[in-house]
C-alpha positions, -999 to 999 in steps of 0.1 A, spaced: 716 -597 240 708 -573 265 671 -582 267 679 -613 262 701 -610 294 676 -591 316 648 -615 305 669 -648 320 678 -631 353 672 -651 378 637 -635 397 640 -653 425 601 -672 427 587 -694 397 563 -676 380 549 -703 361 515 -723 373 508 -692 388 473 -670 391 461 -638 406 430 -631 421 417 -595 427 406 -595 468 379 -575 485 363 -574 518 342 -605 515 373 -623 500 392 -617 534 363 -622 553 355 -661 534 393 -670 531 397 -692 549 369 -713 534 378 -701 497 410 -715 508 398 -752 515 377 -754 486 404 -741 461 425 -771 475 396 -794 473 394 -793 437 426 -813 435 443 -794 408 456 -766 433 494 -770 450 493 -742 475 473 -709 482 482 -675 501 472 -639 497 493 -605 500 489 -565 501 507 -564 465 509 -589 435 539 -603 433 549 -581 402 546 -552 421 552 -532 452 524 -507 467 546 -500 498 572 -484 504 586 -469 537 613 -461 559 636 -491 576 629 -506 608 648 -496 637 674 -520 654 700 -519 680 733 -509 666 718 -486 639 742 -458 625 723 -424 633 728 -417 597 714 -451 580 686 -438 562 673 -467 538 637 -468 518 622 -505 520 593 -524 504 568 -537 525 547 -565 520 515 -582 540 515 -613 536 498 -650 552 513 -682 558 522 -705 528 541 -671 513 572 -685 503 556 -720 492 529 -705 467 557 -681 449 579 -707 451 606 -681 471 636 -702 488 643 -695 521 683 -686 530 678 -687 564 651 -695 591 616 -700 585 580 -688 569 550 -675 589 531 -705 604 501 -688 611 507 -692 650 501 -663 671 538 -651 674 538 -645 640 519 -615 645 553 -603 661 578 -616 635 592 -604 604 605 -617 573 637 -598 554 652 -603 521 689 -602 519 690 -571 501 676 -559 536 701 -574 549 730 -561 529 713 -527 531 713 -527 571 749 -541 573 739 -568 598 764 -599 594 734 -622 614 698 -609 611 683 -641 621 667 -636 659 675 -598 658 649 -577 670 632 -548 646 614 -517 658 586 -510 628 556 -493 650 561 -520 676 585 -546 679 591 -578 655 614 -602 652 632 -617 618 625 -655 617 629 -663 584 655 -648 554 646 -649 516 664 -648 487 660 -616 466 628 -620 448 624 -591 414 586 -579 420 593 -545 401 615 -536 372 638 -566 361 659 -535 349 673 -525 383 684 -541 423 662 -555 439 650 -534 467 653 -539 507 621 -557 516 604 -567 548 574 -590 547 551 -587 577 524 -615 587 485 -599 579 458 -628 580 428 -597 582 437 -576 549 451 -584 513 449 -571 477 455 -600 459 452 -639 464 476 -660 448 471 -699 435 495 -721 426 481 -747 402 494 -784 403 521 -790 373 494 -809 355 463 -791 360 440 -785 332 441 -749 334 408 -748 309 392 -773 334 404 -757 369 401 -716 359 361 -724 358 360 -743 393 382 -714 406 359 -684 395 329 -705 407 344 -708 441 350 -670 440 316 -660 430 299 -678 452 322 -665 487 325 -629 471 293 -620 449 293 -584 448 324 -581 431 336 -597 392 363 -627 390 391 -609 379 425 -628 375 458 -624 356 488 -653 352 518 -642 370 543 -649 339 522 -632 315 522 -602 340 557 -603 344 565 -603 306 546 -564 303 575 -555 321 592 -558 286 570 -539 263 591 -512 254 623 -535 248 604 -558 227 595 -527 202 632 -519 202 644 -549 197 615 -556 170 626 -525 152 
């Protein structure tokens, strides 16, 4: 029941229709264009790229400073990199505000989860300003979105707008693509922008469901 339970929680994106690319240099460097001709093929909702899979989180750091910080308020948050169509390709609902547009004040603005929110104790975090290296400001708030173990809370996040550098680029696929007919069209694109470096990819739910290894043995035994 437990499993059960844990496996039902609500994650906060929809995993499904959902694929990982492995990034590189020449990936960043051809995005935009990879970009276009991913959504050319028809069979392709939306497209964005990140610093971390969305299954995972490769950064963590301190909190960002803010007027009206307690001197003792010493809270570890993800981070995440991210480009605009974030919250549209993971299918993450916004509470409050709005995603990055891509515009050039969005190198200044900042996106928080409400766990970040909770965390910080701030009643209205939507305008405030936040001191992280230089100074942003929170335009849009998310719901809580589980990227590591399903098992715990989900931690303080704050999602920062990066359209030079990513890890991963993520694709959602149209609810009735032919996935046997559009994975082929996708590697082709890929190969073709970023030569030097093999198509890797991975499904987001399947990834998601390794989280469960263990409990499955347990529960199979």
């Amino acid at each position: 029941q437990q499993i059960s339970y844990i496996k039902n929680r609500e994650m906060g994106y929809d995993p499904d229709n959902l694929l990982m690319v492995t990034s590189s240099g020449d990936v960043d460097k051809n995005y935009q264009v990879i970009k276009q001709e991913l959504l050319k093929t028809g069979s392709i909702e939306s497209v964005t790229k990140t610093s971390s899979p969305i299954t995972a989180i490769w950064w963590k750091t301190g909190g960002p400073d803010y007027d009206g910080k307690r001197d003792d308020a010493s809270v570890i948050f993800s981070a995440l990199a991210t480009d605009i169509g974030f919250t549209k390709t993971f299918g993450i609902k916004l509470a409050e505000g709005r995603d990055f547009t891509g515009d050039p004040v969005d190198s200044s603005s900042m996106l928080l989860n409400k766990a970040a929110v909770a965390a910080m104790g701030i009643k209205n975090a939507l305008g405030m300003k936040m001191r992280y290296g230089r100074e942003y400001t929170v335009v849009g708030i998310t719901e809580n979105v589980v990227m590591e173990s399903p098992f715990k809370p989900v931690d303080p996040l704050m999602m920062l707008y990066d359209k030079n550098f990513s890890s991963v680029v993520s694709i959602r696929l149209k609810e009735n693509a032919d996935v046997k007919k559009v994975i082929p069209k996708i590697e082709n694109i890929f190969l073709q922008h970023n030569p030097s470096f093999p198509f890797d990819y991975q499904f987001v739910d399947q990834e998601f469901s390794k989280k469960f290894v263990t409990e499955n043995l347990i529960s199979r035994i």
